[in-house]
C-alpha positions in Angstrom: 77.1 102.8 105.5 77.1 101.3 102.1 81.2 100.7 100.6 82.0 99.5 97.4 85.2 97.9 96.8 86.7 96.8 93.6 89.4 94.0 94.2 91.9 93.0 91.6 94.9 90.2 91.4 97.2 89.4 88.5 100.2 87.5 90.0 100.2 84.6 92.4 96.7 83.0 92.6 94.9 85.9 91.7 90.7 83.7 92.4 92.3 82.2 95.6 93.4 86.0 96.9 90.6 87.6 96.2 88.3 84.7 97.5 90.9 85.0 100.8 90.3 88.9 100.5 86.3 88.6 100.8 86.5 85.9 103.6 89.0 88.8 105.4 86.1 91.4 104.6 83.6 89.1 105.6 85.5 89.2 109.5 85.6 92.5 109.5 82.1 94.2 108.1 78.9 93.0 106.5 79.3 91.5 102.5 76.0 92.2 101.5 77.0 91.2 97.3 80.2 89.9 95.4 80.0 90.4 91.6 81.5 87.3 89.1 85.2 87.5 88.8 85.9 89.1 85.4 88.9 88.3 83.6 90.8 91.6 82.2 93.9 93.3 80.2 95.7 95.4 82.2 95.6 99.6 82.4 98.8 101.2 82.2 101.8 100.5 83.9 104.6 97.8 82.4 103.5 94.5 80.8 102.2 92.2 82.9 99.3 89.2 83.1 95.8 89.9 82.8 94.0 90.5 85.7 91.0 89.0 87.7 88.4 91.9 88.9 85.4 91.7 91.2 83.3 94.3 92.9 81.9 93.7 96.7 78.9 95.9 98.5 79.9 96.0 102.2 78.1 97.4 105.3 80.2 99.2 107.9 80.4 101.6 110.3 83.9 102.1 110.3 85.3 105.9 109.6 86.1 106.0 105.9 90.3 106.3 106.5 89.6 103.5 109.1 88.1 101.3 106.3 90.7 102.3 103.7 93.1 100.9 106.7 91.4 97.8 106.9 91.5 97.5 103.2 95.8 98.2 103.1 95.9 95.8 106.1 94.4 93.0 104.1 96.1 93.7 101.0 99.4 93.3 103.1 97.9 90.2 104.9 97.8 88.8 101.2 101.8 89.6 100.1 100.9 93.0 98.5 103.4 95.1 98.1 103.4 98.5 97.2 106.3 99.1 94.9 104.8 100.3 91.4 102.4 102.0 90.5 99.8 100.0 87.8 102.6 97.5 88.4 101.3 93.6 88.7 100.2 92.8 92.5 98.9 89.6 94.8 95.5 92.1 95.6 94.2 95.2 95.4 91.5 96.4 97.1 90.0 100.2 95.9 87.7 101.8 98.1 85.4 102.8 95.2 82.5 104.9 96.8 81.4 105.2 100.9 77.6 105.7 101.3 77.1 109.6 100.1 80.9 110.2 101.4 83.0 113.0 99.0 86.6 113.6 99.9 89.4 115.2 97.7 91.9 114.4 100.8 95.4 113.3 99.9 94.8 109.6 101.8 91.5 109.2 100.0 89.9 110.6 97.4 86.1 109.4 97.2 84.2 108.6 94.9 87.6 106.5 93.7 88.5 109.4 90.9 88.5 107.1 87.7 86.3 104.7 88.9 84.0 106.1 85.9 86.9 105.1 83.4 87.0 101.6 84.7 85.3 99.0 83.0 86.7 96.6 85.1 84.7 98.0 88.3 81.8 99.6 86.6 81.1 95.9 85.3 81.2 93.8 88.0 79.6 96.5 90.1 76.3 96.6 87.7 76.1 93.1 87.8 75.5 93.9 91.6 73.7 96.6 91.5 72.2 97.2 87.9 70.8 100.6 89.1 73.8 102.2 91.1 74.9 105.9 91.0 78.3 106.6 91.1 78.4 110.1 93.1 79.3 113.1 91.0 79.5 111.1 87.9 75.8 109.3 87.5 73.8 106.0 87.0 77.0 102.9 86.2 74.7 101.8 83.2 75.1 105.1 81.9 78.9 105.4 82.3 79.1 101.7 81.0 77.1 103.1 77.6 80.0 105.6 77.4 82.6 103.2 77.2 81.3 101.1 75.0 
């Protein structure tokens, strides 16, 4: 089943985690695409660096909480550490959307539930995948237009 998975760093080496995170992926499922690394401001939260973004297209079989797992397991791998939220972090890795997958469950809400604010992984994932649909919300180009 088709994931998409934004990944985000903003302290540390934040192109050597993420290029660590996608070798990690890479072990673990099938990296079909990885978008250009896209240098942004932060959302929310205190005042921190600007972060790096990307968005990776995975194949996996996995049970959607079993990915999310992998996904906290490599973010921990990497020195993440959950201690604020929006706060600055080593990685981030955001299960974005899981083939046709829809889940309003406490551990994992899917699609990602702001994923159609964020230009930081509607972006990179267009680059990708110029004709994607982001479930319940519609075609990324479209949402993009709308942000603009």
């Amino acid at each position: 089943m088709k994931a998409v998975i934004a990944l985000g760093a903003n302290i540390g080496n934040p192109k050597e985690q993420m290029d660590l995170a996608v070798a990690l992926l890479r072990e673990a499922t099938e990296v079909t695409a990885v978008s250009s690394y896209y240098s942004t401001k932060p959302v929310g939260g205190p005042e921190q660096p600007d972060f790096l973004n990307a968005v990776c297209l995975l194949e996996s079989e996995l049970p959607a909480l079993d990915l999310l797992s992998l996904l906290h397991g490599i973010e921990k791998s990497l020195g993440r550490e959950r201690t604020e939220k929006w706060g600055p972090r080593t990685i981030d890795l955001d299960l974005i959307q899981y083939g046709s997958l829809l889940s309003k469950a406490d551990e994992l809400e899917l699609p990602h539930p702001r994923a159609h604010e964020r230009r930081f992984v509607l972006e990179p994932w267009h680059e990708i995948e110029p004709d994607a649909v982001l479930l319940t919300q519609g075609k990324i180009s479209d949402l993009l237009a709308q942000l603009s």
